[in-house]
Short mmCIF file of the C-alpha atoms (twelve columns), coordinates in Angstrom:
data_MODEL
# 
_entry.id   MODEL 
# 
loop_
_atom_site.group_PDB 
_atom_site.id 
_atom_site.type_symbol 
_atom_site.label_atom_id 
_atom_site.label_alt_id 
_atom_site.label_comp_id 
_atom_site.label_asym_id 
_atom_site.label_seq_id 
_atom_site.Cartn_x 
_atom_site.Cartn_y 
_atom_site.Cartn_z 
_atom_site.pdbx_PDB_model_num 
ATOM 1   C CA . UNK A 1   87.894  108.492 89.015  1 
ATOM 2   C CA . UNK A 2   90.388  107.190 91.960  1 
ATOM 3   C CA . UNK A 3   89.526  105.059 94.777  1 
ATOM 4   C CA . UNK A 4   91.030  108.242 97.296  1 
ATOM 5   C CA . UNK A 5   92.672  111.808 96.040  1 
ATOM 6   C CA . UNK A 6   96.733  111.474 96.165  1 
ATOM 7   C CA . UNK A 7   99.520  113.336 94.139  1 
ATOM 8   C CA . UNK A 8   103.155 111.404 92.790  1 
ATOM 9   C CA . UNK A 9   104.751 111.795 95.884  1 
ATOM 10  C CA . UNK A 10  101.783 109.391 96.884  1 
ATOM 11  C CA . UNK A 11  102.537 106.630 94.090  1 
ATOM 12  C CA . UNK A 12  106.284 106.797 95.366  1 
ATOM 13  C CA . UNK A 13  105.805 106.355 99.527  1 
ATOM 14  C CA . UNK A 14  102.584 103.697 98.910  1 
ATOM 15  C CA . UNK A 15  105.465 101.996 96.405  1 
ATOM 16  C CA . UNK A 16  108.055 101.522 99.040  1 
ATOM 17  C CA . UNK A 17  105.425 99.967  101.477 1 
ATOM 18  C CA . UNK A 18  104.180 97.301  99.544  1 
ATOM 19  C CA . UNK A 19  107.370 96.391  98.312  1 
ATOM 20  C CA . UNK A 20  108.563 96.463  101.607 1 
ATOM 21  C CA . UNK A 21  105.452 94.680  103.469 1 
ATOM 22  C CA . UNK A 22  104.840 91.629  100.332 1 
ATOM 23  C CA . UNK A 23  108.588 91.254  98.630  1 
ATOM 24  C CA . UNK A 24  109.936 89.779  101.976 1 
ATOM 25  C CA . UNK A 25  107.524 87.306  102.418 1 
ATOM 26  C CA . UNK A 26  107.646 85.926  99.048  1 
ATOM 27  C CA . UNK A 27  104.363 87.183  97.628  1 
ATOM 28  C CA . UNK A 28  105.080 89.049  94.395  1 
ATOM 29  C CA . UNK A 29  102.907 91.479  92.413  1 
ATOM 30  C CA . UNK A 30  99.920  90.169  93.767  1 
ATOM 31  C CA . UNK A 31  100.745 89.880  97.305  1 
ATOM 32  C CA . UNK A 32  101.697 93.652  96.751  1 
ATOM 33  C CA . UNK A 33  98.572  94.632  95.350  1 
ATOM 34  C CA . UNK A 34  97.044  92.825  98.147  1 
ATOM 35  C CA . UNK A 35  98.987  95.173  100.654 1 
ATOM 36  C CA . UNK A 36  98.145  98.146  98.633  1 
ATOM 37  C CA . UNK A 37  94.266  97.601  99.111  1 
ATOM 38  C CA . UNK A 38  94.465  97.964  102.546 1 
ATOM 39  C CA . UNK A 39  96.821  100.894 102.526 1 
ATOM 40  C CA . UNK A 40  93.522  102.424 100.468 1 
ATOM 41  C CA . UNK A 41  90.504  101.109 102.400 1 
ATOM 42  C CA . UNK A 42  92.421  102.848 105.407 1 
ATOM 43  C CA . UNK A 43  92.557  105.863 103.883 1 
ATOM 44  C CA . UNK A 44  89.080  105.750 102.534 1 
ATOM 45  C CA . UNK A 45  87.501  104.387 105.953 1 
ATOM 46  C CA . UNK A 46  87.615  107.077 108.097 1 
ATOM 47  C CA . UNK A 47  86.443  104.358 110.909 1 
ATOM 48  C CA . UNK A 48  87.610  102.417 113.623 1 
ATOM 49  C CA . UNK A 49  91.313  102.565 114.195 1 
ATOM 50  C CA . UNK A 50  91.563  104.928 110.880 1 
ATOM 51  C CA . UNK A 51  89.524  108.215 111.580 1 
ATOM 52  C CA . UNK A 52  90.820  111.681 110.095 1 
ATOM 53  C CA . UNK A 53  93.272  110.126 108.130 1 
ATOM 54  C CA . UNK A 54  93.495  112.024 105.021 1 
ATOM 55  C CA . UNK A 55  96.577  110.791 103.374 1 
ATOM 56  C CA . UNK A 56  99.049  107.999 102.163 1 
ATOM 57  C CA . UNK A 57  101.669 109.367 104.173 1 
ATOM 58  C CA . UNK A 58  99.194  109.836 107.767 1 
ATOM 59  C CA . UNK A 59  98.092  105.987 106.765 1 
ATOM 60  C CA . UNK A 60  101.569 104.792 106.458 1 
ATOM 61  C CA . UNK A 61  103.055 106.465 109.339 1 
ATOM 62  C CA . UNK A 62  100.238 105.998 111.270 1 
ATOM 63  C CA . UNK A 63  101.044 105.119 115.024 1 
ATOM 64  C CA . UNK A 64  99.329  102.585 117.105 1 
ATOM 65  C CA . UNK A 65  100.044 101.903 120.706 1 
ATOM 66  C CA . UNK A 66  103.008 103.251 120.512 1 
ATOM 67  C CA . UNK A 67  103.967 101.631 117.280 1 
ATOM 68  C CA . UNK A 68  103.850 102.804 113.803 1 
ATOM 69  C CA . UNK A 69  100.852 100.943 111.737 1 
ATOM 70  C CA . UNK A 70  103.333 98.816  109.575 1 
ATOM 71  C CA . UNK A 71  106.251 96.747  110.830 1 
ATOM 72  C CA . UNK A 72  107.741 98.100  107.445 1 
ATOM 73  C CA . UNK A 73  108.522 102.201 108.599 1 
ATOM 74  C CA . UNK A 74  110.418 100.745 111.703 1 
ATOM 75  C CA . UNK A 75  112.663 98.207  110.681 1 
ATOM 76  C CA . UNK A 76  113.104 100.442 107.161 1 
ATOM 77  C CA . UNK A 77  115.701 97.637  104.779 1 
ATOM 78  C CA . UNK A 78  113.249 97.756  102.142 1 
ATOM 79  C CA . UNK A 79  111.082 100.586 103.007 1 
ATOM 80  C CA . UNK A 80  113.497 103.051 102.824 1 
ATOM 81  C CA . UNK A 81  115.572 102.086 99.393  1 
ATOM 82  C CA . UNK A 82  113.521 104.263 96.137  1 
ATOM 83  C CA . UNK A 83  110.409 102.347 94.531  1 
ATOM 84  C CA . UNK A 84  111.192 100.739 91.431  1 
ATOM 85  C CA . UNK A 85  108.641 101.230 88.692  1 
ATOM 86  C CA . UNK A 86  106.800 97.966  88.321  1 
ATOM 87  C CA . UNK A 87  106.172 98.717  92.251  1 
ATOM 88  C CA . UNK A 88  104.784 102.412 91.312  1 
ATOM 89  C CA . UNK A 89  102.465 101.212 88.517  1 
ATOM 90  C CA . UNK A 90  101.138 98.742  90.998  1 
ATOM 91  C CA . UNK A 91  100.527 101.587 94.029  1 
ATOM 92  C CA . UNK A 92  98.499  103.542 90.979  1 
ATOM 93  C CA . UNK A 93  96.201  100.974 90.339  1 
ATOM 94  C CA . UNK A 94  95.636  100.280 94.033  1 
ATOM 95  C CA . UNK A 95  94.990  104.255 94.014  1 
ATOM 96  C CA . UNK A 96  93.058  104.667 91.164  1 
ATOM 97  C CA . UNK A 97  90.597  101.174 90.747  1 
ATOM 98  C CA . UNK A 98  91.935  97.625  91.970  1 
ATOM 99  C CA . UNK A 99  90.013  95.972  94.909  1 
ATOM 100 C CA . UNK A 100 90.382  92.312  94.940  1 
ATOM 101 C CA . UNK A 101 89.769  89.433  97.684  1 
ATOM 102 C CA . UNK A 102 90.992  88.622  100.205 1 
ATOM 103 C CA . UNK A 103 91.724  92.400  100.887 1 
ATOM 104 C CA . UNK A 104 88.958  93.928  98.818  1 
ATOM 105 C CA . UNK A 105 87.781  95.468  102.385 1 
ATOM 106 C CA . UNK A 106 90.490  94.263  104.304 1 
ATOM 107 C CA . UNK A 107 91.495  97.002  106.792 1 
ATOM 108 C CA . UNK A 108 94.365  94.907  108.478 1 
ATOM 109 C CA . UNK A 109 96.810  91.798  107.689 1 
ATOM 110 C CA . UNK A 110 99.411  89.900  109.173 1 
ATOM 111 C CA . UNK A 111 101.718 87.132  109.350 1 
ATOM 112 C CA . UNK A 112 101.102 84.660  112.345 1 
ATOM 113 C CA . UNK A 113 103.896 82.435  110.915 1 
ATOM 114 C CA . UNK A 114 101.032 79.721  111.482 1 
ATOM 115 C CA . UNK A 115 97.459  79.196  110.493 1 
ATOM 116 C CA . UNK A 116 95.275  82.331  109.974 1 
ATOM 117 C CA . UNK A 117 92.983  82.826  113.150 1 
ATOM 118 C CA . UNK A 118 89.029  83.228  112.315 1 
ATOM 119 C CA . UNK A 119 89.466  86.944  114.256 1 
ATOM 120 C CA . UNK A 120 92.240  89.448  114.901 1 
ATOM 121 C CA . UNK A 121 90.724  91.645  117.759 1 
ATOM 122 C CA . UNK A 122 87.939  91.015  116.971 1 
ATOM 123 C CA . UNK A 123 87.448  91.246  113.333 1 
ATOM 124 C CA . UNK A 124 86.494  88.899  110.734 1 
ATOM 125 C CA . UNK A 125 88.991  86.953  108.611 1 
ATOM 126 C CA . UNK A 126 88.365  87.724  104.920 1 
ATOM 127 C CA . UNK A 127 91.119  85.468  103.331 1 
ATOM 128 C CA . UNK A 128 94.628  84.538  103.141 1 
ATOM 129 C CA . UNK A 129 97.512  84.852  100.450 1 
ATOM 130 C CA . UNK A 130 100.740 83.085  100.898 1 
ATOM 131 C CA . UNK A 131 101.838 84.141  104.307 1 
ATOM 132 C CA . UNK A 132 99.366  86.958  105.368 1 
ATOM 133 C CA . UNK A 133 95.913  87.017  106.564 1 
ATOM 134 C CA . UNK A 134 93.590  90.138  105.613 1 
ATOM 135 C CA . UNK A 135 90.953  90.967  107.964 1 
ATOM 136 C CA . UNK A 136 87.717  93.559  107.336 1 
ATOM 137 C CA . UNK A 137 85.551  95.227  109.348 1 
ATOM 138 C CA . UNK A 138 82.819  93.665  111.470 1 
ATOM 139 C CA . UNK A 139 79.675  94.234  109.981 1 
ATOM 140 C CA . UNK A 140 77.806  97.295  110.332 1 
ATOM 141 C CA . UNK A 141 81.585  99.083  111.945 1 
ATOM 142 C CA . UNK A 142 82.661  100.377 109.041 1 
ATOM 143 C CA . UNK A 143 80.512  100.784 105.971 1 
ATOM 144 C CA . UNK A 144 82.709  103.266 104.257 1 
ATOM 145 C CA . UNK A 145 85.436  100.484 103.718 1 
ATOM 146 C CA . UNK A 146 82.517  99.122  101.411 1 
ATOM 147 C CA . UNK A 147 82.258  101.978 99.218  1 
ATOM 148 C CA . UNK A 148 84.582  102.816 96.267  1 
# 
């Protein structure tokens, strides 16, 4: 059974994003797996920063302060070219089973082009790969991140 309910045109969009988000920086397969999870816990949460969202496509164009979610949808190089199909079998297993640290319940990640702080607003640090830093929920915010 999947990790959340999505159709192709799901597998496609969630494609382009971790391409777009983990090819740039240098951080492969993995690093896009990495980006996937959280793309999935969001979607799954229905917490914090990510209530009602019921979709890949309200996760990735998700806006924030005035900003969409991921740095990816606005500056659009690599977002918006078509998802090749290594990244597409990657966005299915993100949908369908894999979960692995440091993003297993990561909700957020970034790059602070230096060391990774212990918190980002607040929340915990839960690991680093190559240039970004995942973060997860506080405990006892967000226990549907944990489920799944």
């Amino acid at each position: 059974m999947a990790r959340v309910s999505y159709r192709s045109a799901d597998i496609n969009l969630m494609a382009r994003m971790m391409r777009a988000e983990a090819e740039g920086e240098g951080e492969g397969r993995l690093g896009m797996l990495y980006v996937g999870n959280v793309i999935v816990n969001r979607l799954a949460a229905n917490c914090i920063d990510f209530k009602n969202l019921r979709t890949v496509s309200q996760v990735i164009y998700q806006v924030q302060g005035g900003n969409y979610s991921f740095e990816a949808v606005q500056k659009g190089n690599v977002f918006y070219q078509r998802a090749r199909g290594v990244e597409k079998r990657l966005a299915k297993q993100n949908l369908d089973y894999w979960r692995q640290h440091p993003a297993k319940f990561a909700l957020w990640y970034f790059n602070p082009h230096a060391p990774c702080p212990p918190t980002w607003y607040g929340q915990p640090a839960s690991g680093q790969f190559k240039n970004h830093c995942y973060y997860e929920p506080k405990p006892d915010t967000c226990a549907s991140v944990y489920r799944g």
